[in-house]
C-alpha positions in Angstrom: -102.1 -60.9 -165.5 -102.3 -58.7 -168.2 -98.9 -57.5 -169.7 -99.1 -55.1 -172.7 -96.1 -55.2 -175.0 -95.2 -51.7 -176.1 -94.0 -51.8 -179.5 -91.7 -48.6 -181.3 -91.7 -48.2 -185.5 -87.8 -47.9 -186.5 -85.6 -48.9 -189.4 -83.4 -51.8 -189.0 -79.7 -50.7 -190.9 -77.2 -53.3 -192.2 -74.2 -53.2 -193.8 -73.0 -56.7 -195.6 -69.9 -57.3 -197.7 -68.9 -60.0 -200.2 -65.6 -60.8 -201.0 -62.8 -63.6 -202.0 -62.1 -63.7 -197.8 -66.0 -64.3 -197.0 -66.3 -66.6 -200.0 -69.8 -67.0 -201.6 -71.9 -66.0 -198.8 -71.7 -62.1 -197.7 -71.0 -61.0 -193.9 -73.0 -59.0 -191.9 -69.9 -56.2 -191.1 -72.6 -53.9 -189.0 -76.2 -53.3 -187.9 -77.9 -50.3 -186.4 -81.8 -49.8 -184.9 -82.3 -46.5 -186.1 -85.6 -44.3 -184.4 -86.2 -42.1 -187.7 -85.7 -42.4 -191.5 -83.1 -39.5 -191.2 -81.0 -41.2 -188.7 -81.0 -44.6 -191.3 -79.9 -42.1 -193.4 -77.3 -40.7 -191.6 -76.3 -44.2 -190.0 -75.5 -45.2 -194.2 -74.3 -41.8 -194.8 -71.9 -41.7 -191.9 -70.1 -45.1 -192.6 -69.9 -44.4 -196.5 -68.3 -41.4 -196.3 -65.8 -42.8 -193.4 -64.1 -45.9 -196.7 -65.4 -43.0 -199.3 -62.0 -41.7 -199.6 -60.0 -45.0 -200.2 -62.0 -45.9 -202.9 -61.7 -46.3 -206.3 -62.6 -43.6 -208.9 -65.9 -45.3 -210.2 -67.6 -46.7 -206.4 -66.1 -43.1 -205.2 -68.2 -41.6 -207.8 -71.1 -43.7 -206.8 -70.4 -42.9 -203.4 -70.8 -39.2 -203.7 -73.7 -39.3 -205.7 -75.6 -41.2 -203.1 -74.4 -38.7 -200.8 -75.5 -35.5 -202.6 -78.9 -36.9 -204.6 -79.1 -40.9 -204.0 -80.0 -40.1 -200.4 -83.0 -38.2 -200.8 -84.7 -41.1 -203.0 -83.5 -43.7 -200.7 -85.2 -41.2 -198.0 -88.5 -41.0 -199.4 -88.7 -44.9 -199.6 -88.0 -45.5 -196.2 -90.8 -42.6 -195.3 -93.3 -44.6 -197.9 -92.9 -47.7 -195.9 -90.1 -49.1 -198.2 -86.7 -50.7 -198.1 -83.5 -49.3 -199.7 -80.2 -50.6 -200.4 -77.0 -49.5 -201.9 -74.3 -51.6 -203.2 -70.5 -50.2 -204.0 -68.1 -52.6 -205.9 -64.4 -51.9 -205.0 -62.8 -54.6 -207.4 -63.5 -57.9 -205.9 -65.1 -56.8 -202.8 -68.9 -55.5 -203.2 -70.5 -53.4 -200.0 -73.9 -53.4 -199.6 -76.2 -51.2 -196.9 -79.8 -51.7 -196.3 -82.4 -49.9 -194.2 -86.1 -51.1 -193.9 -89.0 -50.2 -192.1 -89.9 -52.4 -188.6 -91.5 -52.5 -185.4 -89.3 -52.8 -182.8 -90.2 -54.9 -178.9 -88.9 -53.1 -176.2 -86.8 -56.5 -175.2 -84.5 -55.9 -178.9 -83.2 -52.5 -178.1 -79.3 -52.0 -178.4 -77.2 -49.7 -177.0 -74.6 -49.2 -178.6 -74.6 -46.7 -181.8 -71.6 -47.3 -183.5 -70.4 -47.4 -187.3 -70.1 -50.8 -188.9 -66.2 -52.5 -188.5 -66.5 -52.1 -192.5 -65.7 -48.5 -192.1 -62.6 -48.7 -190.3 -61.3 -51.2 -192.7 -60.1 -49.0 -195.7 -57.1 -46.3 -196.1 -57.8 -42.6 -197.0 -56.4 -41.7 -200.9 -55.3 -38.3 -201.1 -58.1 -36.7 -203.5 -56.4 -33.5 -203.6 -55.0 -34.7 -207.6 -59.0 -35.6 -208.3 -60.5 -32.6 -206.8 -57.6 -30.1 -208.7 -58.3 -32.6 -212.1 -61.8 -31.8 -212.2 -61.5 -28.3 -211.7 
């Protein structure tokens, strides 16, 4: 018999963090199988911008950045066959999301499309003071 595994290109998306309560070795907070580079994208994107708002002036500046330019370079890699990964530092507690290029078997496919626990885990600041600062 003769059985032909059917194999799908995706990205595989992660999001670790590192912190006093994991100790020295990070925790894997979410993954995602995404079907394009945009949807990696938009998986990192989408969780980001969901603890962007509680934190800290620098990683919030960081944040945004990768949001409006860091995107498009982290983009292009994952089109080009490459990895990307972006790190935010929130005092002792440092976030990390990765995306790379793999080949999926049909046996590994989730269901569920979610956003990693990490982006449920912070509080909203009010940015109106930074936005009305900067004006």
């Amino acid at each position: 018999m003769n059985l032909a595994i059917v194999t799908r290109h995706g990205y595989w998306c992660e999001c670790w963090t590192q912190s006093p309560a994991t100790g020295a070795d990070p925790a894997l907070l979410g993954s995602f199988d995404a079907s394009s580079a945009r949807q990696a994208i938009r998986w990192v994107r989408t969780s980001l911008l969901a603890i962007a708002s509680a934190l800290d002036e620098e990683p919030y500046r960081q944040a945004r950045y990768w949001v409006t330019d860091g995107q498009t370079y982290s983009a292009q890699a994952l089109h080009q066959g490459r990895s990307f990964s972006l790190t935010l530092s929130q005092r002792s507690t440092h976030i990390t999301w990765t995306a790379r290029p793999v080949t999926f078997l049909p046996f590994v496919h989730r269901h569920g499309k979610q956003l990693p626990p990490c982006a449920y885990e912070f509080s909203p600041k009010d940015r109106t003071k930074d936005q009305t600062a900067h004006a």
